[in-house]
GUKE-672781 format. One line per 10 residues: their letters; for each residue x, y, z of C-alpha. Coordinates in steps of 0.5 Angstrom, whole numbers, padded with zeros to 4 digits. Layout:
<recs>
a> X/Y/Z ~ ...
</recs>
This chain:
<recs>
xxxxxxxxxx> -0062/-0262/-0256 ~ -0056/-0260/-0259 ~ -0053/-0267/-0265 ~ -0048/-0270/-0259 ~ -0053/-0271/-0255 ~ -0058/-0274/-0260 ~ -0053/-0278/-0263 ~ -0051/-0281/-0256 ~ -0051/-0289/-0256 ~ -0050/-0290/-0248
xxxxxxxxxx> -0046/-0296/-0246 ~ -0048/-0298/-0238 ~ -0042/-0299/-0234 ~ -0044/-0304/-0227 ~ -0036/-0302/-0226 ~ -0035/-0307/-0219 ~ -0038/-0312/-0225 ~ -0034/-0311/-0231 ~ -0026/-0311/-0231 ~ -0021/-0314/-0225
xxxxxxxxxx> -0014/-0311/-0228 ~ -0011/-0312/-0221 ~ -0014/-0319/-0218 ~ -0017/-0316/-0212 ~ -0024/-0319/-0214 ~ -0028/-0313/-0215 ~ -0028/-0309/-0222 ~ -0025/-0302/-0223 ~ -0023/-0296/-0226 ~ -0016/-0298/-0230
xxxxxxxxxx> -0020/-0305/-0231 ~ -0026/-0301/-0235 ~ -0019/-0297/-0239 ~ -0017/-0304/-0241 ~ -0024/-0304/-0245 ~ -0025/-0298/-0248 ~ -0023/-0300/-0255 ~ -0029/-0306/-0253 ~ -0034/-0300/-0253 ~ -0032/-0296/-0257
xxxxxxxxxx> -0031/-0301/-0263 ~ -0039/-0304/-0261 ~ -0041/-0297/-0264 ~ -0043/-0294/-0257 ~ -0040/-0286/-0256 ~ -0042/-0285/-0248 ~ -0040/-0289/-0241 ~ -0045/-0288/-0236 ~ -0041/-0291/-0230 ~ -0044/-0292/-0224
xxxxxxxxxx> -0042/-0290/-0218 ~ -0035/-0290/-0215 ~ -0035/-0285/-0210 ~ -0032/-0287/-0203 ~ -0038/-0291/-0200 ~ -0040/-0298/-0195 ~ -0043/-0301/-0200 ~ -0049/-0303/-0196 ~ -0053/-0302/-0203 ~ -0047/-0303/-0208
xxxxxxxxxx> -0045/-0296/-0208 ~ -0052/-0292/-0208 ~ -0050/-0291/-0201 ~ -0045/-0285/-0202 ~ -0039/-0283/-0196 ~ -0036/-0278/-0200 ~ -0038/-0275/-0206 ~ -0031/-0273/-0208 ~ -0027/-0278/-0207 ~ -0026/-0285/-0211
xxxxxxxxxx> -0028/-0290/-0207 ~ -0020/-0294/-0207 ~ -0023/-0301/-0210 ~ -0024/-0298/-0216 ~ -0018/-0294/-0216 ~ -0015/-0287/-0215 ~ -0017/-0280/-0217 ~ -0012/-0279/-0221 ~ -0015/-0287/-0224 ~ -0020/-0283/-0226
xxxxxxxxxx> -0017/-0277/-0229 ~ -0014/-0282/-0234 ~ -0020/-0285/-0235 ~ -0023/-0279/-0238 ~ -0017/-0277/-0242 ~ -0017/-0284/-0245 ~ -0024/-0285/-0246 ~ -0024/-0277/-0249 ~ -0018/-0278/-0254 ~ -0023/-0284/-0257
xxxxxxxxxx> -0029/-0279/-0258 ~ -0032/-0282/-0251 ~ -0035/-0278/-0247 ~ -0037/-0279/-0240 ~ -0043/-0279/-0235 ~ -0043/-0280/-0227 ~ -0049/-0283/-0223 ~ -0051/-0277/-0218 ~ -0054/-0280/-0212 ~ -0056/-0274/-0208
xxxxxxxxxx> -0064/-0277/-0205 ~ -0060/-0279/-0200 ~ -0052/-0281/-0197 ~ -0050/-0286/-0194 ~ -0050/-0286/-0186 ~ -0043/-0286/-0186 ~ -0043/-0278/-0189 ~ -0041/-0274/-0185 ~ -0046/-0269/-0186 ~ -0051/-0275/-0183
xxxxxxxxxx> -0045/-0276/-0178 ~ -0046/-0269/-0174 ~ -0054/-0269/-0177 ~ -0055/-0274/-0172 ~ -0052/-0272/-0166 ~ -0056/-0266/-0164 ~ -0062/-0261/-0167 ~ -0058/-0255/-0166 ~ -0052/-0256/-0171 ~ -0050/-0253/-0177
xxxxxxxxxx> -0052/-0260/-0180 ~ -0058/-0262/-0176 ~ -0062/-0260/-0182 ~ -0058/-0263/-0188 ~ -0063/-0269/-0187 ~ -0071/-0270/-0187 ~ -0073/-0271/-0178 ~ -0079/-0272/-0176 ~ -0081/-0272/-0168 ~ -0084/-0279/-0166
xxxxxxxxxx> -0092/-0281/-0165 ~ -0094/-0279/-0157 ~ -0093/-0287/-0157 ~ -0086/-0288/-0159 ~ -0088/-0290/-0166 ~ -0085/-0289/-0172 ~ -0089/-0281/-0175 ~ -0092/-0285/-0181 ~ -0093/-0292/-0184 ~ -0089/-0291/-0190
xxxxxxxxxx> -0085/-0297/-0192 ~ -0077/-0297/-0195 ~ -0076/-0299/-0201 ~ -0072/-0305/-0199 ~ -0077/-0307/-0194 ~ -0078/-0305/-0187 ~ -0081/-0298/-0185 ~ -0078/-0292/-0187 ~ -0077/-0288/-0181 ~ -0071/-0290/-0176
xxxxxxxxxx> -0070/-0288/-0170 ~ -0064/-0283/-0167 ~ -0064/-0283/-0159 ~ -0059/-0277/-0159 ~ -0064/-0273/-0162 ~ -0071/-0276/-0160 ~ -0073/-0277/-0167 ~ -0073/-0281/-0174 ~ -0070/-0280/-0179 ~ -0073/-0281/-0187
xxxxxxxxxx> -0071/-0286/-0192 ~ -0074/-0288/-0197 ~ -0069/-0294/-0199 ~ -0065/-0298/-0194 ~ -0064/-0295/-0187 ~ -0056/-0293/-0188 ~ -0058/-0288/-0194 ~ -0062/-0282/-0190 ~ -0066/-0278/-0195 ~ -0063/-0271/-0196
xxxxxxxxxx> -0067/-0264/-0194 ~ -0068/-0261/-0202 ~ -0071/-0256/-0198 ~ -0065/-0253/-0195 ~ -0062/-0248/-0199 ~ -0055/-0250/-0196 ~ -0055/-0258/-0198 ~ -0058/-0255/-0206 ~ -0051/-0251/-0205 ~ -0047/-0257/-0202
xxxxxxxxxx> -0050/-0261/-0208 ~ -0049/-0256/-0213 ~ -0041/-0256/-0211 ~ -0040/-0262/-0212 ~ -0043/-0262/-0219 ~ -0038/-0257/-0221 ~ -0032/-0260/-0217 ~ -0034/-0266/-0222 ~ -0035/-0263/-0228 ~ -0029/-0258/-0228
xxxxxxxxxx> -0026/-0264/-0228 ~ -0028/-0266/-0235 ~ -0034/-0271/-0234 ~ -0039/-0270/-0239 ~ -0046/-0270/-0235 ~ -0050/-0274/-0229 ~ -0056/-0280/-0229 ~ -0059/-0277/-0223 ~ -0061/-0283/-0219 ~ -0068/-0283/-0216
xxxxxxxxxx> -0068/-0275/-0218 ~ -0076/-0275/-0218 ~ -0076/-0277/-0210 ~ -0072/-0269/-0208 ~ -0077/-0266/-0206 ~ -0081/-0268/-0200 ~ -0088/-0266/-0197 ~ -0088/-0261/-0192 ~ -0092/-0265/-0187 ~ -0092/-0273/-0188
xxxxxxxxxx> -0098/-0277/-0187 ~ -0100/-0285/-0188 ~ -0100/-0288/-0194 ~ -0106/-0292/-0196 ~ -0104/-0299/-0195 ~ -0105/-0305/-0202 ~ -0106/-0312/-0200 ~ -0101/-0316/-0196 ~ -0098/-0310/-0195 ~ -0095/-0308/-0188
xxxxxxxxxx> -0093/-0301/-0189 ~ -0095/-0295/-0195 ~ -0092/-0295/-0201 ~ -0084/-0291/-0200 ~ -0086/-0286/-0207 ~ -0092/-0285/-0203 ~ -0093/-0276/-0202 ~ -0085/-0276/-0205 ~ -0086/-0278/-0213 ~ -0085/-0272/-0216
xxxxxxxxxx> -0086/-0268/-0209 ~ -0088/-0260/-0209 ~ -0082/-0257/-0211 ~ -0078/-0262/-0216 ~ -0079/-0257/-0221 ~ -0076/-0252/-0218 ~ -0070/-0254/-0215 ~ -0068/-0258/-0222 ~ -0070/-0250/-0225 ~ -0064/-0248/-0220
xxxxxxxxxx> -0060/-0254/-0221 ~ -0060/-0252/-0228 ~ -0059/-0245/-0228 ~ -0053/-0245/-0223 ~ -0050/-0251/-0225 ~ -0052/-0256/-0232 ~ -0053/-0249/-0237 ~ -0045/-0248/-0235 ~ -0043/-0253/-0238 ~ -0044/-0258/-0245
xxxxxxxxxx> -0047/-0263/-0242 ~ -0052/-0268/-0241 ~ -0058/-0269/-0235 ~ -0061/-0276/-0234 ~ -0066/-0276/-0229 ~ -0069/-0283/-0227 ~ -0076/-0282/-0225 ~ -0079/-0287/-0222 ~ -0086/-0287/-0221 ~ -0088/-0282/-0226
xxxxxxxxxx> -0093/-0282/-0232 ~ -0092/-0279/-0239 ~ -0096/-0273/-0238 ~ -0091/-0271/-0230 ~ -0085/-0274/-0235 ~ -0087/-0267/-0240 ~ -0085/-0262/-0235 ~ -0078/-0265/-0234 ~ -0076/-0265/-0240 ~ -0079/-0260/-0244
xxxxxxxxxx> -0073/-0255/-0247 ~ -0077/-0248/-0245 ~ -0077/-0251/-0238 ~ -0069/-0251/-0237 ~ -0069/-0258/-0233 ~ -0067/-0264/-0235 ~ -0065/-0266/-0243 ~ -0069/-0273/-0242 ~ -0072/-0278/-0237 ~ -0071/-0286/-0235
xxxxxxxxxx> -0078/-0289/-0234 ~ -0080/-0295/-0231 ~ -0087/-0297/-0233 ~ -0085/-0301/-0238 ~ -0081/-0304/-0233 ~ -0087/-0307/-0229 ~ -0091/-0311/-0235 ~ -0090/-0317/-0230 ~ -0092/-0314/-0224 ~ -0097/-0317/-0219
xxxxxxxxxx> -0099/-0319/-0212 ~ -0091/-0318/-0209 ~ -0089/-0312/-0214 ~ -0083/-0314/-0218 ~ -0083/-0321/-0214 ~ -0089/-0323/-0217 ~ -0089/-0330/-0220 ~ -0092/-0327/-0227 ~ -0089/-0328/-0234 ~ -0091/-0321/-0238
xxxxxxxxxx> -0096/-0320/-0244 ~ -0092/-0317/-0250 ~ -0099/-0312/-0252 ~ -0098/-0309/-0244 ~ -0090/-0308/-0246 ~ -0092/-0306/-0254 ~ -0097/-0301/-0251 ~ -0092/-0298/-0245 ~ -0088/-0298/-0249 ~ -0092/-0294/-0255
xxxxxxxxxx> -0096/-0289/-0249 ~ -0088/-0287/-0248 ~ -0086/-0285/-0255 ~ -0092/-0281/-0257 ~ -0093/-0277/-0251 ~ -0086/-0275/-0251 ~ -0081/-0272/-0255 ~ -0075/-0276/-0254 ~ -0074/-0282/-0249 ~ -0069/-0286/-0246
xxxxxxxxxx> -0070/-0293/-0249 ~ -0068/-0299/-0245 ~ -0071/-0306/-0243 ~ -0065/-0308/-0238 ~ -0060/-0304/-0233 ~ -0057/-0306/-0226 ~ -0063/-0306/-0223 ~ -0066/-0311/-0228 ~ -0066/-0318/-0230 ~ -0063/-0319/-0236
xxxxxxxxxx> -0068/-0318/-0241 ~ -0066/-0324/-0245 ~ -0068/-0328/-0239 ~ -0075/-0323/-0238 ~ -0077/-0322/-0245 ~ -0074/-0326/-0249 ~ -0071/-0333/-0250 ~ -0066/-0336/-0245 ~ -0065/-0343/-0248 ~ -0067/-0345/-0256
xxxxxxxxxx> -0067/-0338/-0258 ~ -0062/-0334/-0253 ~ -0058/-0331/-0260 ~ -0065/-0330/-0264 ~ -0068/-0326/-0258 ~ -0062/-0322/-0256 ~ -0063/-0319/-0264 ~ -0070/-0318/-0264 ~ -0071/-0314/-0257 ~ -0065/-0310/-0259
xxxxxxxxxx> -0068/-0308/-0265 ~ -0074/-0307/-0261 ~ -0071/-0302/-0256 ~ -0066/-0299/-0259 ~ -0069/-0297/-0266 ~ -0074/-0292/-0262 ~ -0075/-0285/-0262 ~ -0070/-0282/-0256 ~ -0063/-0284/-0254 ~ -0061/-0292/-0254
xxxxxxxxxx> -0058/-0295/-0247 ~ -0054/-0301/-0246 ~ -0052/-0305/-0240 ~ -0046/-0309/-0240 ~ -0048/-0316/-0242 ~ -0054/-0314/-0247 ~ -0048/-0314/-0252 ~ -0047/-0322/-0252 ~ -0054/-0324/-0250 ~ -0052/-0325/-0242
xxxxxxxxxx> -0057/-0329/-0238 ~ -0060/-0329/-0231 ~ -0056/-0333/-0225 ~ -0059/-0338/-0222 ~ -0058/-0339/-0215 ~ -0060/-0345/-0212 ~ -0059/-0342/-0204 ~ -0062/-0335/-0202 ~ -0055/-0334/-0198 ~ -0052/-0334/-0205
xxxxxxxxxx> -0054/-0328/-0206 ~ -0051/-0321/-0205 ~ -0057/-0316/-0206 ~ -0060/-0313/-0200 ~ -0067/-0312/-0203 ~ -0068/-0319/-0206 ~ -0066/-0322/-0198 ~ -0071/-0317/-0196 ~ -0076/-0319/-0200 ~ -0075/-0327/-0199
xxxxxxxxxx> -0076/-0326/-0191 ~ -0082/-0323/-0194 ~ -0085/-0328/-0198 ~ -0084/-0333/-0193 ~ -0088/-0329/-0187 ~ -0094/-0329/-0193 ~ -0094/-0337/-0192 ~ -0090/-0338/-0199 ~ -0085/-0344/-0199 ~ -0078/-0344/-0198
xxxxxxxxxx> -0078/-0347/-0206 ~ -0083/-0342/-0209 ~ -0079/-0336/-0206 ~ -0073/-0337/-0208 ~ -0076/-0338/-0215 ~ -0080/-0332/-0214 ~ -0073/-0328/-0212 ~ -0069/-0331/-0217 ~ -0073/-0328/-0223 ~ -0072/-0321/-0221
xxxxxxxxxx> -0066/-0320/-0216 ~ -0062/-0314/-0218 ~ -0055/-0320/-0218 ~ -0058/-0323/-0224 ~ -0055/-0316/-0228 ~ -0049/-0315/-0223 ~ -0045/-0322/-0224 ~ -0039/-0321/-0228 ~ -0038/-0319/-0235 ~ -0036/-0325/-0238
xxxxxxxxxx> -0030/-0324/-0242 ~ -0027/-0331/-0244 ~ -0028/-0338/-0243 ~ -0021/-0337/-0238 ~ -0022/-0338/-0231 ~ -0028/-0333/-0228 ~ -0030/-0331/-0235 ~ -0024/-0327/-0236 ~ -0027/-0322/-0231 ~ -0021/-0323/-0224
xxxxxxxxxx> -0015/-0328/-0224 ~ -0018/-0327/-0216 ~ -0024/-0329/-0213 ~ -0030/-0325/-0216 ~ -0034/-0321/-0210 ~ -0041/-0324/-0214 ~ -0041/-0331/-0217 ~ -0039/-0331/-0225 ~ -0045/-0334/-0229 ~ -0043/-0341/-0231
xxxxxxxxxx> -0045/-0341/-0237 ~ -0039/-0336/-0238 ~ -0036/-0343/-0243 ~ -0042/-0341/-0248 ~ -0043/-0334/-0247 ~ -0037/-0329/-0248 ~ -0034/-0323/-0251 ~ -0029/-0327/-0255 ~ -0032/-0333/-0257 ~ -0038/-0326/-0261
xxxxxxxxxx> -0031/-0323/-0263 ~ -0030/-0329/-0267 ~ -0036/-0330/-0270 ~ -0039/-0325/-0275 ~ -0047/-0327/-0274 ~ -0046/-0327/-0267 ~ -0050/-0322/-0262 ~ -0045/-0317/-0261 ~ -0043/-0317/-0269 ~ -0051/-0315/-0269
xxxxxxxxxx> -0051/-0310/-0264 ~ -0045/-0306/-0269 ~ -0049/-0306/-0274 ~ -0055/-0303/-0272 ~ -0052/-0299/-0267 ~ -0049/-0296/-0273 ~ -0056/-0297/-0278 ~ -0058/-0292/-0273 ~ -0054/-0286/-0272 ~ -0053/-0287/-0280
xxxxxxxxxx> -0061/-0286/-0282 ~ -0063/-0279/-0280 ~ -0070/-0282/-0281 ~ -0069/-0287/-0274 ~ -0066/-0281/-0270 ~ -0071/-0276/-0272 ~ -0078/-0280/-0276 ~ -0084/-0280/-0272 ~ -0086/-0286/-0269 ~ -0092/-0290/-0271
xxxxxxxxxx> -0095/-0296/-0268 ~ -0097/-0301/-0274 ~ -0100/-0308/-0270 ~ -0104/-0304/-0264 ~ -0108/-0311/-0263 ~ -0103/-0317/-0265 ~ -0102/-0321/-0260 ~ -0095/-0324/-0262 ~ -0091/-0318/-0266 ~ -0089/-0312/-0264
xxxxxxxxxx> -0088/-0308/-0271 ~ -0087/-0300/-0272 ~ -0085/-0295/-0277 ~ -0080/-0290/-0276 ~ -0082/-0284/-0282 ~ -0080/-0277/-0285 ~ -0082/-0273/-0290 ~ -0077/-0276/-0295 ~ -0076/-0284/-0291 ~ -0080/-0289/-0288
xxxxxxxxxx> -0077/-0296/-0284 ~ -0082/-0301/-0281 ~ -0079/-0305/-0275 ~ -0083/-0312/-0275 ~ -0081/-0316/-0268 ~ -0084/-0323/-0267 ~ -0084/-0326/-0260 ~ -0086/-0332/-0260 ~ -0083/-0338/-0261 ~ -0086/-0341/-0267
xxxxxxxxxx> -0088/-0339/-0274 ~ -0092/-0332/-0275 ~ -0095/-0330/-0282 ~ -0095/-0322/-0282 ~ -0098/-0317/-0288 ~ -0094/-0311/-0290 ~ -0095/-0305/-0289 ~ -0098/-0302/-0297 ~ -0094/-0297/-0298 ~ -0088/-0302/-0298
xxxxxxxxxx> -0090/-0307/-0303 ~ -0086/-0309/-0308 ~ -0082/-0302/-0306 ~ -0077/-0305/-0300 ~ -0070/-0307/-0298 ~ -0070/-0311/-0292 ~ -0063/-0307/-0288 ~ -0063/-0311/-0282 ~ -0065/-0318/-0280 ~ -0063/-0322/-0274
xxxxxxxxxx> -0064/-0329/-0279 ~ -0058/-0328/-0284 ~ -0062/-0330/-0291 ~ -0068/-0326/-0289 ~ -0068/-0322/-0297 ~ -0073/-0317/-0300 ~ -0081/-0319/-0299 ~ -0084/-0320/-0307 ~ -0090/-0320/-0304 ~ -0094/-0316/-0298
xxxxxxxxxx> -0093/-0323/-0294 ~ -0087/-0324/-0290 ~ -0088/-0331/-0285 ~ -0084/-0329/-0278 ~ -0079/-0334/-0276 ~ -0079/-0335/-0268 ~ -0076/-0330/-0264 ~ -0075/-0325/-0271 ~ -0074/-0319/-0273 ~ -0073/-0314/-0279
xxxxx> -0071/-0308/-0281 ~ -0074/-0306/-0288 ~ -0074/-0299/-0291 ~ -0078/-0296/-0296 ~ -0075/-0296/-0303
</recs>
């Protein structure tokens, strides 16, 4: 991995979300130009966008109409073009979200796909003829709710979609949809654009021949990733894409890879084997999983998040670290301390993630320590997933109360409200009406209320951000687990062969008493701490205030 990539800071922009600059209600591309100079003074170099290509937005635009076409609520092309040539004249570079496991129904592929089984099309999608009843040909659920497969009357046959049924899964094993694909990539990158998160990439390749999934409790259908999680031919298809397409160019490959372990992660990654230069896990992200999946009424337990978290780490060379995305609720609210210690906790996480071996990703908000939205009606919200799943919840006998409760912890809005910028009207976001509700506390929680104070969230993001790509030891060291069975502190240390940092994270909120590690005593400089008078230990003690974090390094 060559030094740009291992020192990219990436900074997630939910663009619909982020910066309004004509009032229409909705973020777009010469919005996000506006606040270049914002990112670029946080200490992040490289911008994931998410995806403005032409699209319905029955799922936020991960429904794709046209892959080389802007869809006219972010802007123009030519918005574009200004956006790359701003954001390189700032030493930022650029990465798009590449949808390519499925389109939206409105693609013109899936169009002619649709109309008959003897056109130039009618293979660019997954088809499958019905059981002798009429049923669907597997019990395979979406992702979303509901079955996987739809039904097409004009050819007599269901289609696949692991998500929702406007996003029909592509056919990987058609070499001409790989070709298709890959010329998109090329009209993009020819462009200018820096590399792709490539969105649910480990679903590409399908199973030759489909069957039943196995059903859990309270379950309907099988499970979506069921025989299509890193499917027979993933490999070869990301060899392919890189050799036609990625080694070309100087470029960085991020492929999101739910449902697969560390040991699976190896393949894709691994520099001799020509795929993907690193990959977004999700195991982390189910600490606080249950009965109803994500939906569960559960509170994480810190050791199952320390142990994630450390099985990653030692299993892979290099990692994506984050704890938050569009997908996530604000980690604030998930994994720290939303009321008393929101300003402590914002700190500590970071520290806790974003110090990791591998690359740090930021999703917009983190920054200031934004918190989950809390609706009080389930048609307050916009989230196709969350609907789905309160209609669920219901049908299982779970009150209208208990429900709600359930979806307001995990829905996908809670990342997806406006970015808030200032206390003017809708956070600074749109002088119009915002297309997703503005988190009331925008009052407290801002941009330019943490640009005025310099122990702010933000301020501290800056200084980490920077403690990091100015410490080889925390872009390189070894990664070592120091508090495999505290219950209360997450510590870690980063080391050389010349330096060595240990990382100490409380996530309680009370006092904690901790032992240095020996080779730190009476030989450490304290360099970062979310607590400002936190001073260099005289003894191997150091108490923990709630929800605190520090840096120390061995002098």
């Amino acid at each position: 991995m060559n030094d740009w990539k291992k020192k990219a800071i990436v900074y997630e922009a939910y663009v619909q979300s982020f910066n309004d600059s004509d009032g229409d209600g909705t973020g777009d591309l010469p919005g996000l130009i506006e606040k270049l100079d914002y990112i670029k003074n946080l200490g992040a170099n490289v911008i994931w966008l998410t995806p403005i290509f032409k699209s319905p937005l029955v799922d936020n635009g991960y429904d794709i109409a046209d892959y080389e076409a802007i869809n006219p609520i972010y802007g123009s092309m030519n918005d574009f073009k200004k956006l790359l040539q701003q954001a390189h004249e700032r030493d930022l570079k650029i990465v798009m979200d590449l949808v390519v496991n499925h389109t939206s129904d409105q693609h013109k592929w899936f169009k002619e796909s649709k109309k008959n089984r003897n056109n130039k099309y009618s293979d660019y999608y997954i088809w499958r003829d019905p059981k002798e009843d009429g049923s669907a040909p597997t019990n395979l659920g979406s992702a979303f709710g509901g079955s996987a497969w739809t039904y097409v009357p004009e050819r007599n046959q269901y289609y696949l979609h692991l998500f929702a049924k406007q996003q029909p899964d592509l056919n990987w094993n058609n070499p001409q949809v790989r070709n298709d694909i890959y010329h998109m990539m090329k009209f993009w990158l020819d462009m200018g654009v820096d590399g792709f998160r490539m969105d649910s990439i480990s679903f590409i390749s399908k199973p030759s021949k489909f069957e039943d999934a196995p059903l859990e409790d309270n379950k309907e259908y099988g499970a979506y990733y069921y025989g299509s999680a890193n499917g027979p031919h993933i490999h070869e298809y990301l060899r392919e894409m890189n050799q036609k397409v990625l080694s070309k160019y100087d470029v960085i490959s991020i492929g999101e890879t739910p449902h697969t372990t560390a040991r699976e992660a190896r393949l894709f990654v691994e520099p001799d084997r020509h795929e993907l230069d690193m990959v977004f896990q999700f195991e982390h992200m189910h600490v606080d999983y249950g009965e109803f999946g994500r939906y569960s009424d559960i509170t994480f337990k810190m050791s199952d998040l320390r142990n994630s978290m450390t099985s990653w780490q030692n299993d892979l060379s290099w990692n994506s670290n984050y704890l938050g995305n569009h997908d996530q609720p604000r980690i604030v609210s998930r994994f720290g301390n939303d009321l008393k210690y929101r300003r402590e906790s914002a700190k500590m996480l970071a520290m806790v993630s974003l110090l990791q071996k591998g690359t740090p990703f930021i999703f917009q908000g983190e920054e200031i320590g934004m918190t989950n939205l809390h609706i009080k009606n389930i048609d307050e919200l916009k989230d196709l997933e969350a609907h789905n799943i309160y209609s669920f919840l219901k049908s299982k006998g779970i009150s209208d109360k208990d429900a709600l409760k359930m979806v307001n912890r995990k829905t996908r809005d809670n990342a997806r409200t406006p970015m808030q910028w200032n206390k003017e009207q809708n956070a600074g976001f749109s002088s119009g009406n915002p297309w997703i509700e503005v988190n009331p506390n925008y009052l407290e929680i801002n941009v330019k209320k943490d640009l005025q104070d310099p122990n702010s969230i933000y301020r501290f993001y800056q200084k980490l951000l920077k403690l990091r790509n100015n410490n080889q030891v925390l872009l390189d060291g070894n990664y070592d687990l120091i508090t495999p069975e505290d219950s209360a502190i997450f510590a870690y240390t980063r080391s050389s062969d010349k330096d060595k940092v240990v990382i100490i994270c409380s996530f309680v909120p009370y006092k904690v008493k901790y032992e240095l590690p020996e080779d730190f005593v009476n030989k450490n400089k304290v360099i970062l701490s979310n607590y400002d008078d936190r001073e260099d230990m005289a003894s191997n003690t150091i108490y923990l205030r709630p929800y605190e974090g520090v840096v120390i390094k061995r002098e």
